[in-house]
PDB file of N, CA, C and O in Angstrom:
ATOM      1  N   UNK A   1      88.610  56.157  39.269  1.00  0.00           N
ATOM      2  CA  UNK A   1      88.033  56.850  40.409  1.00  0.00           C
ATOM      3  C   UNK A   1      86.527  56.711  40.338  1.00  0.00           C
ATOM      4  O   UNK A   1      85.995  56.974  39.259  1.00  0.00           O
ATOM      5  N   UNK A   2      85.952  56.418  41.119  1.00  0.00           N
ATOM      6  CA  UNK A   2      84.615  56.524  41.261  1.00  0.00           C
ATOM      7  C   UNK A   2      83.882  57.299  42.169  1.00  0.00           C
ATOM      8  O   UNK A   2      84.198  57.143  43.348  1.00  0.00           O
ATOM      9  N   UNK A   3      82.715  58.331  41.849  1.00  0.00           N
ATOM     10  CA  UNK A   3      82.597  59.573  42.439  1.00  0.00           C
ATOM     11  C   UNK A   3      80.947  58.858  43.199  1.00  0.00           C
ATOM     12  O   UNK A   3      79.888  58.898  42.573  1.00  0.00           O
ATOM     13  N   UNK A   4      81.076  58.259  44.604  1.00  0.00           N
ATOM     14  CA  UNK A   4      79.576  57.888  45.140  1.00  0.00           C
ATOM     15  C   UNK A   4      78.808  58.946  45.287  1.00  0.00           C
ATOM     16  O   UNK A   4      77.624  58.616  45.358  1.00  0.00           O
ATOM     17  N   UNK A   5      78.999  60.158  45.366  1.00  0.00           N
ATOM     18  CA  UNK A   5      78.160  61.344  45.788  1.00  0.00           C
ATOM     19  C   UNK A   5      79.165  62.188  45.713  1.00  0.00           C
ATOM     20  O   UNK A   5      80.394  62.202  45.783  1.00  0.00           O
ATOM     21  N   UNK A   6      77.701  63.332  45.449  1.00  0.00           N
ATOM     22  CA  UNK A   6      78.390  64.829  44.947  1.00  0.00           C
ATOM     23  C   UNK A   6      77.686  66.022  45.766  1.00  0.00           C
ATOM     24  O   UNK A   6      76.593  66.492  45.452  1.00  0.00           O
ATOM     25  N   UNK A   7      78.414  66.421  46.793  1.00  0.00           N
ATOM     26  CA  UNK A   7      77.714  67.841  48.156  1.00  0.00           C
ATOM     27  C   UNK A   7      77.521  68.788  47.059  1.00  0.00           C
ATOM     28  O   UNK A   7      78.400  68.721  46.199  1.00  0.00           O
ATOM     29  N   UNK A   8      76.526  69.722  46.848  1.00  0.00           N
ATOM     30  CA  UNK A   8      76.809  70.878  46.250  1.00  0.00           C
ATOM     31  C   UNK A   8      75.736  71.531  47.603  1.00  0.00           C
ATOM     32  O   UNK A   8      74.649  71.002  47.838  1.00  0.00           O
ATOM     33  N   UNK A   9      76.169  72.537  48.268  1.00  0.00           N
ATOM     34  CA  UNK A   9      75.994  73.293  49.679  1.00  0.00           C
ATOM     35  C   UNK A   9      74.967  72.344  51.035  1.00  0.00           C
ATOM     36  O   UNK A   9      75.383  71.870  52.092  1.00  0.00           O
ATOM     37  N   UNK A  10      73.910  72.342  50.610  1.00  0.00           N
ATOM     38  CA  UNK A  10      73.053  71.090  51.574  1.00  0.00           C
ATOM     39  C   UNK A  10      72.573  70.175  50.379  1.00  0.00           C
ATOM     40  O   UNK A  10      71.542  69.523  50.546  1.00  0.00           O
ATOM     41  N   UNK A  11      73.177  70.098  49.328  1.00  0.00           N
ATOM     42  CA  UNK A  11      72.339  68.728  48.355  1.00  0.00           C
ATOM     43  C   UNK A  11      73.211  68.477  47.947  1.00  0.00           C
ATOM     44  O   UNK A  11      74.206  69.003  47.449  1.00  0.00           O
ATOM     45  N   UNK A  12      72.652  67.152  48.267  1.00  0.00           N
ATOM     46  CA  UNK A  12      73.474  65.814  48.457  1.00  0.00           C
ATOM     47  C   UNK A  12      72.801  64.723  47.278  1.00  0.00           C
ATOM     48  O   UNK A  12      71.666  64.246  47.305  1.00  0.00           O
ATOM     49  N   UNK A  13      73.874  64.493  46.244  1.00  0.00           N
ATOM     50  CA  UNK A  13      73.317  63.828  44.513  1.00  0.00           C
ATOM     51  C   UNK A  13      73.999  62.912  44.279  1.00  0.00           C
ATOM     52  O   UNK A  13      75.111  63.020  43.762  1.00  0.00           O
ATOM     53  N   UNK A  14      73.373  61.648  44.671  1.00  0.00           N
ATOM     54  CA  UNK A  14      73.859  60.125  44.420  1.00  0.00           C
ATOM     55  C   UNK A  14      73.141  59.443  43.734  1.00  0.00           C
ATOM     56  O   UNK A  14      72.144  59.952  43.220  1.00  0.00           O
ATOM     57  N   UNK A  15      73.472  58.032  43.530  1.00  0.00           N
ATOM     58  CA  UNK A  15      72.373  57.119  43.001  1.00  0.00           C
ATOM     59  C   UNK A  15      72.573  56.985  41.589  1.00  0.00           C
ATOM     60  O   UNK A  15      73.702  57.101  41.112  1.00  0.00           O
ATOM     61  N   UNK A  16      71.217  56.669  40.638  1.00  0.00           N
ATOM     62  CA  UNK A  16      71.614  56.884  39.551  1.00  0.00           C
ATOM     63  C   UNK A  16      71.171  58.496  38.879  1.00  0.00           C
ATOM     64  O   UNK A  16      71.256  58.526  37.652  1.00  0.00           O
ATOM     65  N   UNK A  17      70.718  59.803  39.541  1.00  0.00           N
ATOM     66  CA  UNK A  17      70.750  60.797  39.519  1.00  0.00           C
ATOM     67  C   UNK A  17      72.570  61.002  39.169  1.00  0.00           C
ATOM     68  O   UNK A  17      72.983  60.960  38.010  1.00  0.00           O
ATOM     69  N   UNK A  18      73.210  61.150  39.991  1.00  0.00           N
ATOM     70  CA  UNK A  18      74.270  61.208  39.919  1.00  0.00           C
ATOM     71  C   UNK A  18      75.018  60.388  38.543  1.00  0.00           C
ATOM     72  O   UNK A  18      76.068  61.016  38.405  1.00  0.00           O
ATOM     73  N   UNK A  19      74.996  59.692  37.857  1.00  0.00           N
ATOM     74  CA  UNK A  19      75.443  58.461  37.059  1.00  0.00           C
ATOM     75  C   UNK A  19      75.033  58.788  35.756  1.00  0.00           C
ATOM     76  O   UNK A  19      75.633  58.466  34.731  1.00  0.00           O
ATOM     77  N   UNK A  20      73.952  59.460  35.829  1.00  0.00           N
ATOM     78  CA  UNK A  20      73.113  59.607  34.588  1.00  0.00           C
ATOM     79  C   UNK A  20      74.075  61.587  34.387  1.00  0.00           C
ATOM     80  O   UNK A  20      74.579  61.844  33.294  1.00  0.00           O
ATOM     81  N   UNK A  21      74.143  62.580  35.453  1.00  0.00           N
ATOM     82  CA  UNK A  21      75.058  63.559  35.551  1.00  0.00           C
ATOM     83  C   UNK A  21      76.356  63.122  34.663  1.00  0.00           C
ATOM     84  O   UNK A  21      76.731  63.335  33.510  1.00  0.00           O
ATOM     85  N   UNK A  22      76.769  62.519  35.607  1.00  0.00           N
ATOM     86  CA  UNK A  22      78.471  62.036  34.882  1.00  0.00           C
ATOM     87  C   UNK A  22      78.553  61.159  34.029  1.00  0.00           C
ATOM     88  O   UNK A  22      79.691  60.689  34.015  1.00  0.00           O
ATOM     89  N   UNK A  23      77.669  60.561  33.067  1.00  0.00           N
ATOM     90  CA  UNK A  23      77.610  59.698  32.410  1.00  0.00           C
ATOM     91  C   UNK A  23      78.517  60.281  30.784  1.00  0.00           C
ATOM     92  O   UNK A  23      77.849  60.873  29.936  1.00  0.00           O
ATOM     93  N   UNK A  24      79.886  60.043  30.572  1.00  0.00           N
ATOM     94  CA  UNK A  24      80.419  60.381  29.468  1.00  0.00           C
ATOM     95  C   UNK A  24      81.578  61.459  29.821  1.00  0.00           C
ATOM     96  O   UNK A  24      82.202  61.985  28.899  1.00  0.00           O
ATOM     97  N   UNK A  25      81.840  61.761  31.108  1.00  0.00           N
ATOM     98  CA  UNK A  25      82.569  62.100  31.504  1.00  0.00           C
ATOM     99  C   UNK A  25      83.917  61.091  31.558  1.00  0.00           C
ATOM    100  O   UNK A  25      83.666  59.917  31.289  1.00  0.00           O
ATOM    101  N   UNK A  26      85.006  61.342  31.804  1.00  0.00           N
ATOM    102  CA  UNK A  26      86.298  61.136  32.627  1.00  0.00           C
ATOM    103  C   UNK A  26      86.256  61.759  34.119  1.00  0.00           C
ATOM    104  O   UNK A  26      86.348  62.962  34.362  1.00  0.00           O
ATOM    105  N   UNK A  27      86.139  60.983  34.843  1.00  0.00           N
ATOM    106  CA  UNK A  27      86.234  61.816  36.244  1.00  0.00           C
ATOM    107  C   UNK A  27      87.414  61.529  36.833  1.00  0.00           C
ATOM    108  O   UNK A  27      87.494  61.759  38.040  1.00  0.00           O
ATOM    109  N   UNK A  28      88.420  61.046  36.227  1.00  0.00           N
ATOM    110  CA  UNK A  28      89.634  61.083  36.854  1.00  0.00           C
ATOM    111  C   UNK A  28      90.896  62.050  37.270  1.00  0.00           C
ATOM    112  O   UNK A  28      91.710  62.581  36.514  1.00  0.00           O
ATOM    113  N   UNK A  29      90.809  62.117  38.700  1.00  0.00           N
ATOM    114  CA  UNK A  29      91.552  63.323  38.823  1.00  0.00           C
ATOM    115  C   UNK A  29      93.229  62.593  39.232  1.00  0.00           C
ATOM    116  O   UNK A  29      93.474  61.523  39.790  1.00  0.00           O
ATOM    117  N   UNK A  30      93.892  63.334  38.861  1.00  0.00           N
ATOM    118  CA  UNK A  30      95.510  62.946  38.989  1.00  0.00           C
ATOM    119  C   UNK A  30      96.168  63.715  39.301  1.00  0.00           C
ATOM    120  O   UNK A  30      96.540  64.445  38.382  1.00  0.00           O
ATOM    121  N   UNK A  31      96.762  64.070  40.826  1.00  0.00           N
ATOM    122  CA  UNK A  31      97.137  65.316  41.482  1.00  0.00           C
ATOM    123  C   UNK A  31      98.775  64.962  41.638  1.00  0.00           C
ATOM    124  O   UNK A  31      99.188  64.279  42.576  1.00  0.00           O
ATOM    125  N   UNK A  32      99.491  65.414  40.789  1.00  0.00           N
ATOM    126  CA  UNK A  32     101.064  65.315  41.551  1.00  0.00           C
ATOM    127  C   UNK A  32     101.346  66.988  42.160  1.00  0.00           C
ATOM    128  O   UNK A  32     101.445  68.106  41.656  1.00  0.00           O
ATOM    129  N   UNK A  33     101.388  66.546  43.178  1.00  0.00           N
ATOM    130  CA  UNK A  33     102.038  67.635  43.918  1.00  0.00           C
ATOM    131  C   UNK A  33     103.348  67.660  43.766  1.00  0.00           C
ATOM    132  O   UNK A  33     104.177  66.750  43.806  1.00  0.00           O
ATOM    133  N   UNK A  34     103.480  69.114  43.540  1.00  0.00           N
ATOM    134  CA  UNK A  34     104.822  69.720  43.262  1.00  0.00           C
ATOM    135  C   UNK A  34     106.377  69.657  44.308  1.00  0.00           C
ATOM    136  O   UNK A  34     107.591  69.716  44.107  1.00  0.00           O
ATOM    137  N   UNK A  35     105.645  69.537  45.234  1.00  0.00           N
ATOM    138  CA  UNK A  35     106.810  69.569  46.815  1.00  0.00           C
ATOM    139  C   UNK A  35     105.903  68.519  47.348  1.00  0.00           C
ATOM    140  O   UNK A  35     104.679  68.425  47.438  1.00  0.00           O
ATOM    141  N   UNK A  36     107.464  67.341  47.848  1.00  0.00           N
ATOM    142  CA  UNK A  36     106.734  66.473  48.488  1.00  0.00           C
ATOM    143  C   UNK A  36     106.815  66.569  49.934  1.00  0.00           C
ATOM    144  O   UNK A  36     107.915  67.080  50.146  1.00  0.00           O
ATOM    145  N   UNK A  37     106.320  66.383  50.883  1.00  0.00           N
ATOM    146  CA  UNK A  37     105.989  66.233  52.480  1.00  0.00           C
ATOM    147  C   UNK A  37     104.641  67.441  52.306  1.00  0.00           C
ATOM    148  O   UNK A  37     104.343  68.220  53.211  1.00  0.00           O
ATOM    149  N   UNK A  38     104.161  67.406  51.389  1.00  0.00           N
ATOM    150  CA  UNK A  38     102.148  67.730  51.464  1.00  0.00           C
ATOM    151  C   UNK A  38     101.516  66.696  51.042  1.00  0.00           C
ATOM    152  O   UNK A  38     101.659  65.805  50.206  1.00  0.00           O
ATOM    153  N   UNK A  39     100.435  67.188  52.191  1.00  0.00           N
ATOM    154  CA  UNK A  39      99.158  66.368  52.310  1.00  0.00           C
ATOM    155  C   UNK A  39      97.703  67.229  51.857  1.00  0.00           C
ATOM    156  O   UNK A  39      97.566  68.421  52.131  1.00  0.00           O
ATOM    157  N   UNK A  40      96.878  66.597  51.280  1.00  0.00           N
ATOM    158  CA  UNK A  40      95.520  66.924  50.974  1.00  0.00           C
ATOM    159  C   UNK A  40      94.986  67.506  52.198  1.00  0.00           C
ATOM    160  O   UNK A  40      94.924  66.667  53.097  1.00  0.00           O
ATOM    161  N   UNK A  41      94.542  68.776  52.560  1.00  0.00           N
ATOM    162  CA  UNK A  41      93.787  69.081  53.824  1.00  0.00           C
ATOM    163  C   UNK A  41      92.295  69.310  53.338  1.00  0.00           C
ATOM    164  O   UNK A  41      91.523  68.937  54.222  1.00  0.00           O
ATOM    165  N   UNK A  42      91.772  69.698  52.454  1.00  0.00           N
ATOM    166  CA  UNK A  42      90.266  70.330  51.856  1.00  0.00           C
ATOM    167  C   UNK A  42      90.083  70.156  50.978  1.00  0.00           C
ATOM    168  O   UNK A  42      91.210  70.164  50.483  1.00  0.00           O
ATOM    169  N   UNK A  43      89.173  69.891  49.936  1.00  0.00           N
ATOM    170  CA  UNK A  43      88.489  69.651  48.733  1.00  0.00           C
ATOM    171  C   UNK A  43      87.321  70.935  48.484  1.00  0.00           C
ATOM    172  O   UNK A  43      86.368  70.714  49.231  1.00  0.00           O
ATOM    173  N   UNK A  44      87.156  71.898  47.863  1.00  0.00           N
ATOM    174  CA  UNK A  44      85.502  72.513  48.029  1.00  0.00           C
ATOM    175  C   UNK A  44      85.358  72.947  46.779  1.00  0.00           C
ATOM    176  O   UNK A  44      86.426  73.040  46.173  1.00  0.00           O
ATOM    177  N   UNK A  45      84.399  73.245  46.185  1.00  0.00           N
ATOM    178  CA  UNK A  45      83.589  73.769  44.934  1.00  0.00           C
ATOM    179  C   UNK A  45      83.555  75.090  45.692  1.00  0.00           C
ATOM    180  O   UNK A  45      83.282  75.574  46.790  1.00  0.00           O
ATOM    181  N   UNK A  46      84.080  75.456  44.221  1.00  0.00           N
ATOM    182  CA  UNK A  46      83.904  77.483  44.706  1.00  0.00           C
ATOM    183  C   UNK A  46      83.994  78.093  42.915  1.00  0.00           C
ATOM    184  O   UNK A  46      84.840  78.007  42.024  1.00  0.00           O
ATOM    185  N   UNK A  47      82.409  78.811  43.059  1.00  0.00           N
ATOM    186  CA  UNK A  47      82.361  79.551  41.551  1.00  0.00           C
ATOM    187  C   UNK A  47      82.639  78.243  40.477  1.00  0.00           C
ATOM    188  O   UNK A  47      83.186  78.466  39.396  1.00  0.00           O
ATOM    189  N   UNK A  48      82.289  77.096  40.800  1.00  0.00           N
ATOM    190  CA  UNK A  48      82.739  75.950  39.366  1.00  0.00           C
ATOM    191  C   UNK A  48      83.432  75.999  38.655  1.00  0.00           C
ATOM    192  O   UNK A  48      83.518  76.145  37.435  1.00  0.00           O
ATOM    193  N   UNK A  49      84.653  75.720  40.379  1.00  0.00           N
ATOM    194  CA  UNK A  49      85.513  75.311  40.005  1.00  0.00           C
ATOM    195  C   UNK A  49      85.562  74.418  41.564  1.00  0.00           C
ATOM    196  O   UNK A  49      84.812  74.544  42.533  1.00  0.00           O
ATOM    197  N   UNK A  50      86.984  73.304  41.330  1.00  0.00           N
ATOM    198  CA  UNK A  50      87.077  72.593  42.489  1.00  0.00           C
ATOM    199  C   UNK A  50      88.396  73.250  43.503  1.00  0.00           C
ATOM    200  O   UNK A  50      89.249  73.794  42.802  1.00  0.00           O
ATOM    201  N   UNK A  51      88.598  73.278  44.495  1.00  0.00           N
ATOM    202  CA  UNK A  51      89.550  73.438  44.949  1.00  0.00           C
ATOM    203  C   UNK A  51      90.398  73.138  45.581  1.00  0.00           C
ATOM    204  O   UNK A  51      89.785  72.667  46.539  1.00  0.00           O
ATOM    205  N   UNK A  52      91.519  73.025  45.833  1.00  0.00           N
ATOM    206  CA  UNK A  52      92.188  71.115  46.401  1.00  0.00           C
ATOM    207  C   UNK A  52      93.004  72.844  47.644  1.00  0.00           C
ATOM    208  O   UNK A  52      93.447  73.895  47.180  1.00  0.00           O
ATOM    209  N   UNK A  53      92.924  72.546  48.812  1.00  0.00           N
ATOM    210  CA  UNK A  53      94.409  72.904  50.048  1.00  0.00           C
ATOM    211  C   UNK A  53      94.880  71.730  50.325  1.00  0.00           C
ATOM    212  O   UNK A  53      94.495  70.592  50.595  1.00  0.00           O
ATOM    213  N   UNK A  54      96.169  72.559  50.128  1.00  0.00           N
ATOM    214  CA  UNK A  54      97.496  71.497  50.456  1.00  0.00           C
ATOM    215  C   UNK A  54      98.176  71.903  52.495  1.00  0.00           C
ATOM    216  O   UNK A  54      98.234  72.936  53.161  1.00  0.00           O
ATOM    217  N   UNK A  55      98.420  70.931  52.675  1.00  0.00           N
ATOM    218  CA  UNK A  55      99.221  71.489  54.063  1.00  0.00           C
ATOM    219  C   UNK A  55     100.373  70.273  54.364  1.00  0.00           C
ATOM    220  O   UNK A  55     100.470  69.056  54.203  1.00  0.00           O
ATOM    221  N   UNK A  56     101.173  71.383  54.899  1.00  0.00           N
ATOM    222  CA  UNK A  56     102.722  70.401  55.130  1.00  0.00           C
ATOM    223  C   UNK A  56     102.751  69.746  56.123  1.00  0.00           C
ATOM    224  O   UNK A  56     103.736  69.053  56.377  1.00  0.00           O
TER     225      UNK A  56
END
């Protein structure tokens, strides 16, 4: 996975700002959803953490 940019509320962190951030990380995320006929509806950072909505 490769992460081009990262929103945190109006800032917006790409480039090698960003690279030099995640540098030594794993940023791979691997989502099996539990029930299938869902779809990804939202992604958001809340309190750091990420938050994935699901919708059928």
């Amino acid at each position: 996975m490769l992460i081009n940019s990262l929103n945190i509320g109006d800032i917006k962190i790409g480039g090698q700002l960003l690279q030099k951030i995640l540098y030594g990380y794993d940023t791979t995320i691997n989502i099996k959803i539990p029930v299938e006929g869902f779809k990804l509806k939202k992604v958001e950072a809340e309190k750091g953490y990420v938050k994935f909505t699901l919708e059928k």
